[in-house]
Structure formats: C-alpha cells, structure tokens
SEPA-972118 format. One line per 8 residues: number of its first residue (from 1); for each residue x, y, z of N, C-alpha, C. Coordinates in Angstrom, 3 decimals, always signed. Example, Ala and Ser with C-alpha at 12.3 -4.5 7.8 and 13.67 -1.06 7.14 Angstrom:
% SEPA-972118
1> +13.190,-5.690,+7.800,+12.300,-4.500,+7.800,+13.200,-3.300,+7.800  +12.850,-2.250,+7.080,+13.670,-1.060,+7.140,+12.900,+0.030,+7.870
% end
This chain:
% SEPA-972118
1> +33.819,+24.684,-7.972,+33.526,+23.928,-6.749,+33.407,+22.440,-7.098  +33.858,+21.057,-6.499,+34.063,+20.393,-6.527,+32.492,+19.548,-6.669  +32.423,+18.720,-7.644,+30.751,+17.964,-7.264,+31.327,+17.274,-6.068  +30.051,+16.917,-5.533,+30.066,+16.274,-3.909,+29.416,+14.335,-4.557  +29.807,+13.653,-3.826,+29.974,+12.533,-4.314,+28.888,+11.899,-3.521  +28.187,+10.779,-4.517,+26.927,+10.527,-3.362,+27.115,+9.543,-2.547  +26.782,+9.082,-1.679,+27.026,+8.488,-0.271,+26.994,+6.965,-1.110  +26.332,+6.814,-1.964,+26.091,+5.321,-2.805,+26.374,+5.673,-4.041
9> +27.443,+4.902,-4.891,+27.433,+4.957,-6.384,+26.144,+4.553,-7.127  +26.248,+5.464,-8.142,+25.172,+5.172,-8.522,+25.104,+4.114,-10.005  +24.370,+3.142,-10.312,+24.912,+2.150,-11.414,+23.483,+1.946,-12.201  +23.921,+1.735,-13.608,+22.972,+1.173,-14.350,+23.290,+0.001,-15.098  +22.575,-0.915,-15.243,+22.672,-1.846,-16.502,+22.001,-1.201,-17.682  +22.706,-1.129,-18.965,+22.243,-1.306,-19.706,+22.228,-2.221,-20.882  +21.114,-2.071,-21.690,+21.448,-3.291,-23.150,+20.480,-4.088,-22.671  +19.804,-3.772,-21.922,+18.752,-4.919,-21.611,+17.669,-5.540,-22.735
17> +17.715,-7.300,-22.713,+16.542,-7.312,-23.519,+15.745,-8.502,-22.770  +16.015,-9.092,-22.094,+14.860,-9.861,-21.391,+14.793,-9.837,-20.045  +13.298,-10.685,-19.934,+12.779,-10.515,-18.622,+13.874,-10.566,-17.669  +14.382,-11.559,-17.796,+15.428,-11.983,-16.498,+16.398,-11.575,-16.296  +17.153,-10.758,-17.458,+18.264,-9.223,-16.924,+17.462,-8.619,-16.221  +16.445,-8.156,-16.650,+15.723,-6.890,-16.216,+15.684,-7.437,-14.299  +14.833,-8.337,-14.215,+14.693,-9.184,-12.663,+16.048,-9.060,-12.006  +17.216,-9.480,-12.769,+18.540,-9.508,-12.125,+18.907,-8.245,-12.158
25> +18.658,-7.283,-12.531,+19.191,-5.787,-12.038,+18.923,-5.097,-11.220  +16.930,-5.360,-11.036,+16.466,-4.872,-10.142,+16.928,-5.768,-8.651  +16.722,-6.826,-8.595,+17.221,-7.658,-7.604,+18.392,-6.824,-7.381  +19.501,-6.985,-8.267,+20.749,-6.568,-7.478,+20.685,-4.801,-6.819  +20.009,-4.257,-7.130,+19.806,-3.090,-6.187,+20.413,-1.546,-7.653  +19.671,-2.428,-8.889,+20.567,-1.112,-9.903,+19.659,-0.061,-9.439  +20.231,+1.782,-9.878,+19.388,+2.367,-10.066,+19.070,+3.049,-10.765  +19.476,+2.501,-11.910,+18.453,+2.660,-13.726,+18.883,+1.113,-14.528
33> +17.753,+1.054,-15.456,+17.797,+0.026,-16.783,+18.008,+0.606,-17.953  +19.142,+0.260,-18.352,+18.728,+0.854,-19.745,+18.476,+0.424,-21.366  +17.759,+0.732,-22.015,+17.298,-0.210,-23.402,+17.596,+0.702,-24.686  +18.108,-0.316,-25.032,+18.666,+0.512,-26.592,+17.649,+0.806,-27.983  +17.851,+1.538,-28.380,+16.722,+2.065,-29.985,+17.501,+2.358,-30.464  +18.763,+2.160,-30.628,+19.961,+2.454,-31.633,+20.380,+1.091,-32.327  +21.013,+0.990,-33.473,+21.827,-0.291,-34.065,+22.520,-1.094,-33.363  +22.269,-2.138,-32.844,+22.807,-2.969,-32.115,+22.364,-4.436,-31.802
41> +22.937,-5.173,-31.268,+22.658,-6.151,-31.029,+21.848,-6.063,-30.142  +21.953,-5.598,-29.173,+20.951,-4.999,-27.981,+19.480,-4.436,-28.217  +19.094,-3.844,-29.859,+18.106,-2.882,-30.014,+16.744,-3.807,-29.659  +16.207,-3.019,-28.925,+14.355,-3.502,-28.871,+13.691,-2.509,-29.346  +12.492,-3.015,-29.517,+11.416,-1.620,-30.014,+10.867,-1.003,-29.019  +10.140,-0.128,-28.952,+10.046,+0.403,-27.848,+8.299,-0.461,-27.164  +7.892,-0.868,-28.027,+6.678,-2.122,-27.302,+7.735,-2.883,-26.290  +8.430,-3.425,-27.022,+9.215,-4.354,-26.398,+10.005,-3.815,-24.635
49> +10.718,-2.550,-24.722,+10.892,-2.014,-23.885,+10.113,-1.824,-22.533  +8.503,-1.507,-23.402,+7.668,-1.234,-22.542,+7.027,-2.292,-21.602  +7.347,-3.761,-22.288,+6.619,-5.004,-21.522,+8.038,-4.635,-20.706  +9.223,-5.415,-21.249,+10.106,-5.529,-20.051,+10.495,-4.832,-18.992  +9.701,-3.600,-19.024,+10.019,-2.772,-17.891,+8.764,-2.760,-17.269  +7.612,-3.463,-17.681,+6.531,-3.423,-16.613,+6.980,-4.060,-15.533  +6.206,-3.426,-14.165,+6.145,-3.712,-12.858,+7.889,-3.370,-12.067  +8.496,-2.674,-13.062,+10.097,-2.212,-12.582,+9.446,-1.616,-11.212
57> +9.932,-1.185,-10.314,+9.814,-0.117,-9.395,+9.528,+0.950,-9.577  +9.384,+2.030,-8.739,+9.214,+3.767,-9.744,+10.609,+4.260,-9.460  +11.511,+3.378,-8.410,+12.867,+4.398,-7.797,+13.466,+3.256,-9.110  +13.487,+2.851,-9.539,+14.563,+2.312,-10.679,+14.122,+3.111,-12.219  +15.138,+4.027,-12.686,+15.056,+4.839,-13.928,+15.183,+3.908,-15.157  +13.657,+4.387,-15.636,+14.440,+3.593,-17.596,+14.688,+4.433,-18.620  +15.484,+4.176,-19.017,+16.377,+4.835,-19.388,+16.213,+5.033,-21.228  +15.924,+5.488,-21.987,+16.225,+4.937,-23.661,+17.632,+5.366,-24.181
65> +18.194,+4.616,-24.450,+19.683,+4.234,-25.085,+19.116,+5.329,-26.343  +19.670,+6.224,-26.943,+19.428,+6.374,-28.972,+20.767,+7.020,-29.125  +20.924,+7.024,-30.290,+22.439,+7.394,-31.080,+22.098,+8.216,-32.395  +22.079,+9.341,-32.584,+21.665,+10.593,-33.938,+19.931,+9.831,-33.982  +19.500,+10.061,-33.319,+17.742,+10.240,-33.885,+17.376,+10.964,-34.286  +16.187,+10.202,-35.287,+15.578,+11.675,-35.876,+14.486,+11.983,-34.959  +13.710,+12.677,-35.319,+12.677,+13.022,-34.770,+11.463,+12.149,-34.375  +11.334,+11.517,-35.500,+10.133,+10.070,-35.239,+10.883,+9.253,-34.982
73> +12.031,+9.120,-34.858,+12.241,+7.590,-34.006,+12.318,+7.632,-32.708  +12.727,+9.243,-31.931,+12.467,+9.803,-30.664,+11.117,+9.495,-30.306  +10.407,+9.968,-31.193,+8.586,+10.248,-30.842,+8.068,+8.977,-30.497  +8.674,+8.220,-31.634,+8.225,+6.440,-31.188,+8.847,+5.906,-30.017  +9.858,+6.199,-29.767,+10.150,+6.157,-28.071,+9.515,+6.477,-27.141  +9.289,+7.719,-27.485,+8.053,+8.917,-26.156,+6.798,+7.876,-26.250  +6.376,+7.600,-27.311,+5.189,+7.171,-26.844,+5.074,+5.538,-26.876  +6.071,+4.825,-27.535,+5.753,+3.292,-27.099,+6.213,+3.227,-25.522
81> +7.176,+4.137,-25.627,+7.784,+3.082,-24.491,+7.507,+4.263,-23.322  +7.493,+5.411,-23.100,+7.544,+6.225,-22.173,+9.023,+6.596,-20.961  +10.056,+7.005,-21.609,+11.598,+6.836,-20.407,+11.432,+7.697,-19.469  +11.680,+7.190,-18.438,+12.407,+8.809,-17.529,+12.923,+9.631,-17.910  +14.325,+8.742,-18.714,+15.350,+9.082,-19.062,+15.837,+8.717,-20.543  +16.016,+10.127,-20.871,+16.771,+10.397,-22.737,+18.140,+10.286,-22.459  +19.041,+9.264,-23.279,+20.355,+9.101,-23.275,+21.053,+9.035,-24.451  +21.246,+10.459,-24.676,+22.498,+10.470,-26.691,+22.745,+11.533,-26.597
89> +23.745,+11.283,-27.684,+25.220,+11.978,-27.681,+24.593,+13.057,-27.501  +25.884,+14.320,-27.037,+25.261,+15.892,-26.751,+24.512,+16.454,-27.984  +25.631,+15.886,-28.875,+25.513,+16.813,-30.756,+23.825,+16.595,-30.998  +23.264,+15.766,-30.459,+21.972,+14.912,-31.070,+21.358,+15.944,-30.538  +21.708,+16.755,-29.498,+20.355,+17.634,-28.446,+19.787,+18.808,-28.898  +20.419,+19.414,-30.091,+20.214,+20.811,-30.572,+19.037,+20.595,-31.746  +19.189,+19.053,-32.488,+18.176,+18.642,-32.967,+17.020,+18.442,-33.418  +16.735,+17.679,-31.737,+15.353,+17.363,-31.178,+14.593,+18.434,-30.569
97> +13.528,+17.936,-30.469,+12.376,+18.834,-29.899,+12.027,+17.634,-28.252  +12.607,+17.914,-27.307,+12.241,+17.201,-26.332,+11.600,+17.632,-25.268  +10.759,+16.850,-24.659,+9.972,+17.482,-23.837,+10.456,+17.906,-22.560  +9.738,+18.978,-21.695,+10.860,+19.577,-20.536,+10.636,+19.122,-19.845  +9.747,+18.191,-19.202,+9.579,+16.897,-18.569,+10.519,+16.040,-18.420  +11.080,+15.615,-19.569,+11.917,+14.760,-19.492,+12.921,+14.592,-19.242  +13.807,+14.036,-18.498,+15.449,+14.170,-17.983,+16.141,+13.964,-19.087  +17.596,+14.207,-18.927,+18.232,+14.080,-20.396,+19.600,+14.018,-19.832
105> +20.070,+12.336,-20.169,+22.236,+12.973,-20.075,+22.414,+12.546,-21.464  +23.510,+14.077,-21.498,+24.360,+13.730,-22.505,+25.446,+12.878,-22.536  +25.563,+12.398,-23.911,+27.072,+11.238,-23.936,+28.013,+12.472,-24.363  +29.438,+12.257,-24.031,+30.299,+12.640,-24.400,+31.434,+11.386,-24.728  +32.489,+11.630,-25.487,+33.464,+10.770,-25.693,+35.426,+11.322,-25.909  +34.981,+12.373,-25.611,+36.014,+12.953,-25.249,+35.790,+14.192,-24.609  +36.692,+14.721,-23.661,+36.985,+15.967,-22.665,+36.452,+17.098,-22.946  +35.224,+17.998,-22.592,+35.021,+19.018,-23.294,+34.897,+20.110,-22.424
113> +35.109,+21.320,-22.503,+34.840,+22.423,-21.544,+33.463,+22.799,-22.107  +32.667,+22.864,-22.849,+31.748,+23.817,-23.455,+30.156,+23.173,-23.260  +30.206,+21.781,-22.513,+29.240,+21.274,-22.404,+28.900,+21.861,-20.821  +27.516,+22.365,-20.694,+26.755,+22.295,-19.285,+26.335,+21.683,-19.074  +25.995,+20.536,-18.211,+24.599,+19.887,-18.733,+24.523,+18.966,-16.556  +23.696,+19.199,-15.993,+23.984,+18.534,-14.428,+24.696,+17.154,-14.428  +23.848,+16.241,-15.278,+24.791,+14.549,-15.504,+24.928,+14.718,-16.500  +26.175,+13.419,-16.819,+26.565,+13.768,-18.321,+27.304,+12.047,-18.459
121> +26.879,+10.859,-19.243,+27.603,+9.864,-19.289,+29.147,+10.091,-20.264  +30.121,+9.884,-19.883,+31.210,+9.501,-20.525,+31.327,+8.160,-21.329  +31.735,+8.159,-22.504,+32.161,+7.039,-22.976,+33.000,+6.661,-23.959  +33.265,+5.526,-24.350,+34.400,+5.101,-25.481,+34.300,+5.470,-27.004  +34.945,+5.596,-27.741,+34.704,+6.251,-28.931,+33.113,+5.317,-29.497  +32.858,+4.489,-29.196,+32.228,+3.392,-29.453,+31.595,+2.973,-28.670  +29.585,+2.857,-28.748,+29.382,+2.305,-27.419,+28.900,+0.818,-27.244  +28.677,-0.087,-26.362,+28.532,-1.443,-26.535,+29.039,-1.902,-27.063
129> +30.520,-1.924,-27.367,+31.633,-2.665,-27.752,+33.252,-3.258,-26.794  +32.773,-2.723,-25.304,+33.753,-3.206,-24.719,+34.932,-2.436,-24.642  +35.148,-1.351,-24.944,+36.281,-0.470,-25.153,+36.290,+0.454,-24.078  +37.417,+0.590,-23.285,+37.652,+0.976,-22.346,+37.909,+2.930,-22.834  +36.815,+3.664,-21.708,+37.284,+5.200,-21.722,+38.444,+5.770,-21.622  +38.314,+6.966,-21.673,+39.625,+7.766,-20.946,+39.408,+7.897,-19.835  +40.158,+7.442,-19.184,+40.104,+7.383,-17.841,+40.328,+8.748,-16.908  +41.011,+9.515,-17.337,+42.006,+10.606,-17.666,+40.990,+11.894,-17.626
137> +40.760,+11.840,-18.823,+39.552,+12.937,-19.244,+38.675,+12.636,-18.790  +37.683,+11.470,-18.311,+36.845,+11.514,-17.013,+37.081,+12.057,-15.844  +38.163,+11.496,-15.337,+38.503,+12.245,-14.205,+38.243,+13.775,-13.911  +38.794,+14.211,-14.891,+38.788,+16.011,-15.208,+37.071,+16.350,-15.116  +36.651,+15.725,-16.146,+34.969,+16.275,-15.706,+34.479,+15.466,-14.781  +35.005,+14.769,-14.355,+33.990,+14.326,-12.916,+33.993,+15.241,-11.907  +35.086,+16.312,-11.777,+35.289,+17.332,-10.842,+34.369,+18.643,-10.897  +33.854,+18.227,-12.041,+32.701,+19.902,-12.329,+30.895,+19.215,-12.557
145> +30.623,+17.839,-12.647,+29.697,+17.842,-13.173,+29.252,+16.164,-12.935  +27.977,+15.802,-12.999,+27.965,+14.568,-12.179,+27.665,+13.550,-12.940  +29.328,+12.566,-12.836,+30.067,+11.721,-14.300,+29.147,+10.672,-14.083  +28.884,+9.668,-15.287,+28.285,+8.525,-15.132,+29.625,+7.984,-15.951  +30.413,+6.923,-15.766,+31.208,+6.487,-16.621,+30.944,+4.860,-17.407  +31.067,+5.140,-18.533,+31.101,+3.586,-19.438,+32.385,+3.356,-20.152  +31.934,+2.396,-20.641,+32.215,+1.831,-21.956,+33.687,+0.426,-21.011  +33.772,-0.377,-21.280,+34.657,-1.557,-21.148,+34.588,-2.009,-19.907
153> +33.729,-1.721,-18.835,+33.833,-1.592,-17.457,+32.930,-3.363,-17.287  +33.483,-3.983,-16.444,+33.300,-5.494,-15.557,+33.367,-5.046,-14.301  +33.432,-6.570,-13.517,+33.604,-6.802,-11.973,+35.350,-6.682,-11.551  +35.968,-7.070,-13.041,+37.258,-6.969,-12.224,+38.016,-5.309,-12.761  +37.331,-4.792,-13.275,+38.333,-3.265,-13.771,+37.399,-2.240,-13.346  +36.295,-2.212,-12.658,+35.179,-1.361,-12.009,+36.025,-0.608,-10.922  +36.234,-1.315,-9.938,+37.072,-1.103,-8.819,+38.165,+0.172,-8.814  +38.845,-0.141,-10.012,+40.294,+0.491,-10.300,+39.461,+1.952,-10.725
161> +38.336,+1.838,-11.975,+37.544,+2.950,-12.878,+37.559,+3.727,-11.641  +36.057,+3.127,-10.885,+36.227,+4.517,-9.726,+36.914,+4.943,-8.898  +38.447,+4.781,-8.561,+38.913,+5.059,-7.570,+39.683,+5.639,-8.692  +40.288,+5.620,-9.628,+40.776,+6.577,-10.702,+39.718,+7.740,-11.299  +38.465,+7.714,-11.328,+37.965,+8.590,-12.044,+36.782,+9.182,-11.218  +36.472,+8.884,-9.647,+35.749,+9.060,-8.741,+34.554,+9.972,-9.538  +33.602,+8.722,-10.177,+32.333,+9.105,-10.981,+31.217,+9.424,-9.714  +30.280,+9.913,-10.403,+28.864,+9.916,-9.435,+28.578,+8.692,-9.657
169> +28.394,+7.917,-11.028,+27.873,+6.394,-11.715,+29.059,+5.541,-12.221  +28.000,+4.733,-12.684,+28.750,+3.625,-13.705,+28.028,+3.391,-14.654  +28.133,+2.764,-15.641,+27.193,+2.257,-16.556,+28.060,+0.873,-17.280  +27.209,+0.129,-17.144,+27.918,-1.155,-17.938,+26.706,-2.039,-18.726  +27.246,-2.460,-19.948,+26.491,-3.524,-20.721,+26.941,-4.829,-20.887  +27.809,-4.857,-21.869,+28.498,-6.215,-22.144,+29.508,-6.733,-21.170  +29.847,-6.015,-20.086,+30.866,-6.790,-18.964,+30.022,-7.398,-17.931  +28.905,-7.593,-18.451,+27.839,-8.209,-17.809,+26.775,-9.191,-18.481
177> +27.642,-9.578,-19.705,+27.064,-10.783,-20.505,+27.768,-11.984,-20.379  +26.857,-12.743,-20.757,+26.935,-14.139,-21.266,+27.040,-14.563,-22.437  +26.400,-13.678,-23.198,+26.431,-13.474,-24.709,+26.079,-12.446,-25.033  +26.416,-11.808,-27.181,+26.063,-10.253,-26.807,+24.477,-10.344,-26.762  +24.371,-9.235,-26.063,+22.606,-9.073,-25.558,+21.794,-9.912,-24.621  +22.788,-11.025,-24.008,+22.210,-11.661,-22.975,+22.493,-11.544,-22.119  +22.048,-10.886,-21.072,+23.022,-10.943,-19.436,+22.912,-12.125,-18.534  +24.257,-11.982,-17.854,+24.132,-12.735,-16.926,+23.841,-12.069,-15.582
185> +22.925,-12.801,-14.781,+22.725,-12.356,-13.243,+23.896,-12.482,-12.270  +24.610,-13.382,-12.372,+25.972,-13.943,-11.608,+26.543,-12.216,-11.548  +26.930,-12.321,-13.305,+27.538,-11.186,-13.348,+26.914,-9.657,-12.985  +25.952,-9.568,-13.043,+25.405,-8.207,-12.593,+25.619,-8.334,-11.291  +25.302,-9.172,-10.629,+25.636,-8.795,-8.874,+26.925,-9.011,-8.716  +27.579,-9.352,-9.303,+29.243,-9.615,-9.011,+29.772,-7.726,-9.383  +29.073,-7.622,-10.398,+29.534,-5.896,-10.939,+29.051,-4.652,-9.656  +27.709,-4.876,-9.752,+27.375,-4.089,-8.803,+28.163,-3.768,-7.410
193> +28.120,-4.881,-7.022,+29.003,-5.069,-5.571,+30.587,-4.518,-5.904  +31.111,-4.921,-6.339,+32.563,-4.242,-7.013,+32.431,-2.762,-6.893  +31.534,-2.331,-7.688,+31.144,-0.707,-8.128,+30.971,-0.765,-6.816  +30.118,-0.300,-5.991,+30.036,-0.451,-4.336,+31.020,-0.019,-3.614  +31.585,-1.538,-3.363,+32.908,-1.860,-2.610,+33.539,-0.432,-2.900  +33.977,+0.069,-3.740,+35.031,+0.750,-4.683,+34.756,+1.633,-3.699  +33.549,+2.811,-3.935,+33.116,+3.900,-3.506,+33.199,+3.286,-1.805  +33.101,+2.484,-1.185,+32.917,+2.866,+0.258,+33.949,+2.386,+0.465
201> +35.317,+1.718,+0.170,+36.477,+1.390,+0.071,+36.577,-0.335,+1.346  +35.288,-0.827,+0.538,+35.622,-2.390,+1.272,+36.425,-2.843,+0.623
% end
C-alpha cells in the first residue's frame, strides 16, 4: 500500500551550531533541528546542543546527528543533551541499547528491501558533504515507508528532489550555509519555501 503523503512536507535543518541558525529555522517554520556528535565540522557536544536548543518550541524535534557510536558516546547524548530524536545509520541499531522512549530513523544509503523501520532518512554515500542521493532508489522506498531525503539538496535542486522522489521530508545542511557549519538565514527560508512550493505545486 502506498505511504500517504502529508498535507505539508516535512523539513529539517541540520548541522546546527549557533544561536542564530537555530532562531532562523525555527522562524522559518522547520519541523526538526538537527545537531551533530559525529566527526565533522558541524560536531557540538552535547552541553552545547543542549544550550542551543533551549527555549526551541516542543512541536520542533531535536534531533542527534551520530555515525557508528559506541555506547558512551550515545549515553553522553541521552543525558547531556536529551533528543527526541536518534539519527544513524541502520547497521549502528543492533548495537545500542536504546531507550523505547525514544524515536529513532534510520540512515540508509542505498536501496534496501530488508529494512522495516516507519521513517527512515536516505542519504549520499557521505553525509555533510554536499553529494547528491539516488534519486532513483529513493523514489522506490518512498513508496513503502516514510522517506526523509538528504544529502546535496539547496533552494535551487529541492524542487526537482521532491517531485522526483515524492519524500514525506527533506533534510538539508550545507545547502544552507554560508560557511561550513555556519548557516545562513536568507538561505534557510529560501530552502524551506522551495521544499513547500514543490509539495503543493506553487
């Protein structure tokens, strides 16, 4: 049976590290933040996480970015920072010990039949590097399961993503900088609206 598509795309920023991304996402109407604990230019600690997401809303999800965690670097997540939302690769999930509380999408990076999972982000072999998905093999699981799509996505190739790969989401980091790990606000509301437009076909 076909997933049913939600009346509003749904979008996140992620890579966030200061106050004023964070202000410019919520302003633009995102509905998740997301902060990285993986290697990156992007990484905060999870103190750090936890100031910049004070006073977020409760309808805006935060999200923790991780990539192969171990166990205590999860735990130091759970408890500096507190997420809604757990975000790494599927392989990472058999792992951990996570709490059933907690929401959880898996990343995938290529096409898989064997994953269940309700959301599930898609992405580039590589993440926060600007590299555009399969567009292709999204498509295919967006039809069984409810896609969040990344990796290379802006204001001007958003448009094309969802009307080729008709996701539930989006997710974008660096097509929304100024520099790496700095966002721009211009650009987050220029993205958002695009993502938008797309889904209601302004």
């Amino acid at each position: 049976m076909p997933v049913p598509e939600p009346a509003n795309l749904w979008v996140k920023i992620c890579g966030l590290t200061t106050t004023e991304g964070v202000a410019a996402a919520v302003a633009a109407q995102a509905d998740a933040i997301g902060f990285v604990f993986a290697p990156s230019k992007r990484r905060v600690t999870p103190e750090r996480a936890s100031e910049l997401a004070r006073g977020v809303p409760k309808y805006v999800a935060r999200v923790a970015v991780m990539l192969h965690p171990t166990q205590a670097e999860l735990d130091a997540v759970l408890s500096g920072f507190g997420p809604d939302v757990l975000q790494t690769d599927a392989e990472d999930l058999a792992q951990l010990d996570i709490p059933a509380a907690l929401l959880v999408t898996p990343v995938v990076r290529t096409a898989t039949d064997t994953l269940r999972a309700p959301r599930i982000l898609f992405e580039g072999a590589m993440s926060g590097v600007g590299k555009i998905a399969d567009w292709n093999a999204a498509a295919t699981m967006a039809k069984r399961t409810q896609l969040i799509l990344a990796g290379g996505l802006d204001a001007a190739n958003v448009d094309a993503a969802v009307r080729a790969v008709m996701p539930f989401g989006v997710d974008v980091s660096s097509g929304v900088e100024r520099a790496p790990g700095i966002k721009d606000e211009r650009k987050i509301h220029e993205f958002i609206l695009a993502a938008r437009a797309a889904r209601t076909g302004a």
